[in-house]
C-alpha positions in Angstrom: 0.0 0.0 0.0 1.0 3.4 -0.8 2.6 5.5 2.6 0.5 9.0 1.7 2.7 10.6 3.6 6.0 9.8 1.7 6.8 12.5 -0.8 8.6 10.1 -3.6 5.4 8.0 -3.8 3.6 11.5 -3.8 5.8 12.6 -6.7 5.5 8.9 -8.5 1.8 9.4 -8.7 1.9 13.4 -9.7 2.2 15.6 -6.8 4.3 17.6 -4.7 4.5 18.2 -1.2 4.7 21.6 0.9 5.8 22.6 4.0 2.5 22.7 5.5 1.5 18.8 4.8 -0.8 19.8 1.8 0.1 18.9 -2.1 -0.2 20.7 -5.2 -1.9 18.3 -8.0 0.5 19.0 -10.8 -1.6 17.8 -13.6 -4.5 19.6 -12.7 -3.3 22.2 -10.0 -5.5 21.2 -7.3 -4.4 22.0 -3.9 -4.8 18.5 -1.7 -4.9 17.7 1.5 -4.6 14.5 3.8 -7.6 13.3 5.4 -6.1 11.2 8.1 -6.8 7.4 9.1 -9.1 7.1 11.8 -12.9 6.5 12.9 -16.2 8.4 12.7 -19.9 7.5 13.5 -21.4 7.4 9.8 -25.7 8.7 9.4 -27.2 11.1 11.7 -31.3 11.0 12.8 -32.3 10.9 9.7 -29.8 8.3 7.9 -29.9 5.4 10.1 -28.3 3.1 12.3 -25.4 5.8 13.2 -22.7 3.6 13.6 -18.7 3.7 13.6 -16.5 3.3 10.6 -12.7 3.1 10.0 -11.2 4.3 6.9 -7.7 4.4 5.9 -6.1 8.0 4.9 -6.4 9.6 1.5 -5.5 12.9 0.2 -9.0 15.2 -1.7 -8.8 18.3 -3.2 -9.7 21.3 -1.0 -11.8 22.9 -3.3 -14.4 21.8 -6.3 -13.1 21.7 -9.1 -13.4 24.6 -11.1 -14.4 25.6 -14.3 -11.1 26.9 -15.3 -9.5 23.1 -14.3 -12.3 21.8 -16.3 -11.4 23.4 -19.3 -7.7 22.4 -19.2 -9.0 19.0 -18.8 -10.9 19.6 -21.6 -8.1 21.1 -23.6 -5.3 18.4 -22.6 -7.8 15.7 -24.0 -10.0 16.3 -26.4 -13.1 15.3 -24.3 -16.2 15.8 -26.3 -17.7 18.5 -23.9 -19.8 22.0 -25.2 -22.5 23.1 -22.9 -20.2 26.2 -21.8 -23.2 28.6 -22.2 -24.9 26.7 -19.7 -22.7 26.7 -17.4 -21.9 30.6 -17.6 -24.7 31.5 -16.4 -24.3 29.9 -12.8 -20.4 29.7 -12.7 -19.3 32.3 -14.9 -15.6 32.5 -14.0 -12.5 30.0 -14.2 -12.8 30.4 -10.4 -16.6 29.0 -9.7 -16.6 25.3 -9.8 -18.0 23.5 -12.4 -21.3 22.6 -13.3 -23.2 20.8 -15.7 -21.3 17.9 -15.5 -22.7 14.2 -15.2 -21.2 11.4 -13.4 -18.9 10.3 -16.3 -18.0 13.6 -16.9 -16.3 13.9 -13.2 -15.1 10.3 -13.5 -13.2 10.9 -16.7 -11.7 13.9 -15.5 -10.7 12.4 -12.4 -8.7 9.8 -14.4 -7.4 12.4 -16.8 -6.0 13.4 -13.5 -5.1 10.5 -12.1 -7.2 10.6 -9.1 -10.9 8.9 -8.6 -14.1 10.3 -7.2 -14.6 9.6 -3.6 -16.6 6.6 -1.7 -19.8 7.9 0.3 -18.0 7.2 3.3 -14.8 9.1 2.4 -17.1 12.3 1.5 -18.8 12.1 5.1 -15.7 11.1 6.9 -13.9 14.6 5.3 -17.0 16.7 5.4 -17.2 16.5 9.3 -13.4 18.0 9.4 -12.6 15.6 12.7 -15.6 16.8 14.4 -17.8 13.9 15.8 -21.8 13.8 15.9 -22.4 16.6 14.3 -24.7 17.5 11.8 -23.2 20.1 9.3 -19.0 20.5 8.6 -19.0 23.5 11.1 -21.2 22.1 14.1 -24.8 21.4 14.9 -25.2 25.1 14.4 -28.0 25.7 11.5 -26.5 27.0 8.4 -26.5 30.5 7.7 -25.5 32.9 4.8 -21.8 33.6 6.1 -21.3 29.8 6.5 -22.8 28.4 3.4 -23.9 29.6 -0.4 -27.9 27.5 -0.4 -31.1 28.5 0.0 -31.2 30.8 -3.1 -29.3 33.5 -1.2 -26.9 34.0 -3.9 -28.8 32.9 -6.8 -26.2 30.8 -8.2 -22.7 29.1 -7.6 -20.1 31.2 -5.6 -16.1 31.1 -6.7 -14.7 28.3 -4.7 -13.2 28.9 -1.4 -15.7 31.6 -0.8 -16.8 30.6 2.8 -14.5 29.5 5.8 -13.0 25.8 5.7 -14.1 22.8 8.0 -11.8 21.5 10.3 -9.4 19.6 7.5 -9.0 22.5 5.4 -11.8 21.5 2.8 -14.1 24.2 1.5 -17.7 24.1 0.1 -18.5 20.4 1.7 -21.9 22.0 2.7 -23.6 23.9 0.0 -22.6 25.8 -3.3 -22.7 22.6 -5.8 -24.1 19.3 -4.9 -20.9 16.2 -5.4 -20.5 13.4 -7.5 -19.6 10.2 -5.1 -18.4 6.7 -6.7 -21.1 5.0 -5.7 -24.0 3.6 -6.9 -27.0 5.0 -4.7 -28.4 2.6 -2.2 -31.4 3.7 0.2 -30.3 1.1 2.8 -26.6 2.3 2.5 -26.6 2.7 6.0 -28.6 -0.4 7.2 -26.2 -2.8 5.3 -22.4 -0.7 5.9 -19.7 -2.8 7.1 -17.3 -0.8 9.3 -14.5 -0.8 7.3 -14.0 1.5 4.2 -17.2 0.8 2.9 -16.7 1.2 -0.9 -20.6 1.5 -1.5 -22.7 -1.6 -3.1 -22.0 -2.8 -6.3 -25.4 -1.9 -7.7 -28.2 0.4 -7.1 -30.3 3.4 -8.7 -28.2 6.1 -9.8 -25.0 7.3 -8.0 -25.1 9.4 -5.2 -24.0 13.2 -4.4 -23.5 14.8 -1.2 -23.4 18.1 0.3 -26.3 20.0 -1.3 -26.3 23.1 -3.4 -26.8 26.9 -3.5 -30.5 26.2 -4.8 -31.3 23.8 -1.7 -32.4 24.6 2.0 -30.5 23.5 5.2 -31.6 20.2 5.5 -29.6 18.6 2.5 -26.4 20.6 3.9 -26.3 17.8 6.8 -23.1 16.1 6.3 -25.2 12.4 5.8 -27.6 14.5 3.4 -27.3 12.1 0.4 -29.2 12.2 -2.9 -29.0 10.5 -6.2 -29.2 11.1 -9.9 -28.9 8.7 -13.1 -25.2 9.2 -14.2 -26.1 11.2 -17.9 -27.6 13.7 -15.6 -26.6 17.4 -15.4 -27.7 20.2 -13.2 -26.8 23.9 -12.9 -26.0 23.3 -9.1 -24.0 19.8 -9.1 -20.3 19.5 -9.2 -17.7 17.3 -7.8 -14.1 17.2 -6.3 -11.2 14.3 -6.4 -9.2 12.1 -4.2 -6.5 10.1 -4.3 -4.9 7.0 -2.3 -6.2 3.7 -2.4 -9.3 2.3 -1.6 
């Protein structure tokens, strides 16, 4: 298995270490951070049983990937992509994340990358930023406009990094654009999780997003809030961000 924290395997599989622990992506520029091995209670009151879970370390990106990293991607390889004027009208700069995307979309880009999307479990497990039994990345606190873009009270996507960072340095997890997961979408995900990495079910309706959107209201910024789409589908308020380590 790959030691995440070594900076030759880093550099083997494309990035480069700071001084502060975080890595700069080089082949899409995406600042990463390690989400470190450890435990968490998965589900809340509303996605149930709440149990523990145990999940190795893995580096994501801190931010959604952007529209400006989508059209490098884009660029680099020729992907067949051209609904730009759609998405200028809710992310109209390199700097707001990217939207109108489907789950392929976000899949190929992550391999362009040379990252993958990340399990259901991995999202939740970085979304609470180390803090336990809570329900939103900040607290039990109920969202507000300084702490999240959702509700309709911007009208559209903000430019990534716009609101303060959870507790791993990870911005966005609640609000702005919804986020592609690996998985297929299970409703009794939580009834039939083992406690161990959980890679999600090998078959189900849809694949899952997390984290709700700038067009939702509070209750799908809880950190278990899940939905799910068919993968062609696209949306003016769904997104996604990358990982990388193994799984």
């Amino acid at each position: 298995m790959t030691c995440l924290g070594d900076s030759k395997d880093l550099n083997l599989f494309g990035g480069s270490m700071r001084k502060d622990g975080r890595i700069i992506w080089e082949k899409d520029g995406t600042e990463m951070v390690l989400i470190p091995a450890g435990s968490f209670e998965i589900g809340d009151d509303s996605e149930l049983p709440i149990h523990e879970v145990e999940l190795d370390a893995f580096y994501m990106d801190t931010s959604q990937v952007t529209v400006g990293q989508f059209k490098q991607f884009v660029g680099d390889s020729g992907y067949d992509y051209d609904d730009w004027d759609y998405v200028a009208e809710y992310s109209p700069t390199n700097q707001h994340p990217m939207i109108y995307v489907d789950w392929n979309d976000a899949v190929a880009y992550a391999e362009w990358a040379g990252k993958r999307l990340p399990t259901e479990a991995e999202w939740e497990y970085a979304a609470r930023g180390g803090l336990r039994g809570k329900r939103y990345p900040w607290g039990d606190e109920a969202p507000t406009a300084e702490k999240a873009n959702y509700g309709g009270n911007v009208g559209k996507a903000t430019t990534v990094n716009s609101y303060a960072a959870n507790g791993y340095g990870l911005y966005d997890m609640a609000g702005n654009v919804w986020e592609w997961c690996a998985a297929e979408y299970d409703e009794d995900y939580y009834q039939n999780a083992s406690s161990k990495n959980l890679p999600g079910p090998d078959s189900g309706s849809g694949r899952v997003l997390r984290g709700g959107s700038w067009r939702n209201d509070a209750s799908a910024l809880r950190v278990a809030g899940r939905i799910n789409l068919n993968p062609p589908s696209v949306s003016p308020n769904s997104g996604f961000r990358c990982v990388w380590g193994s799984n």
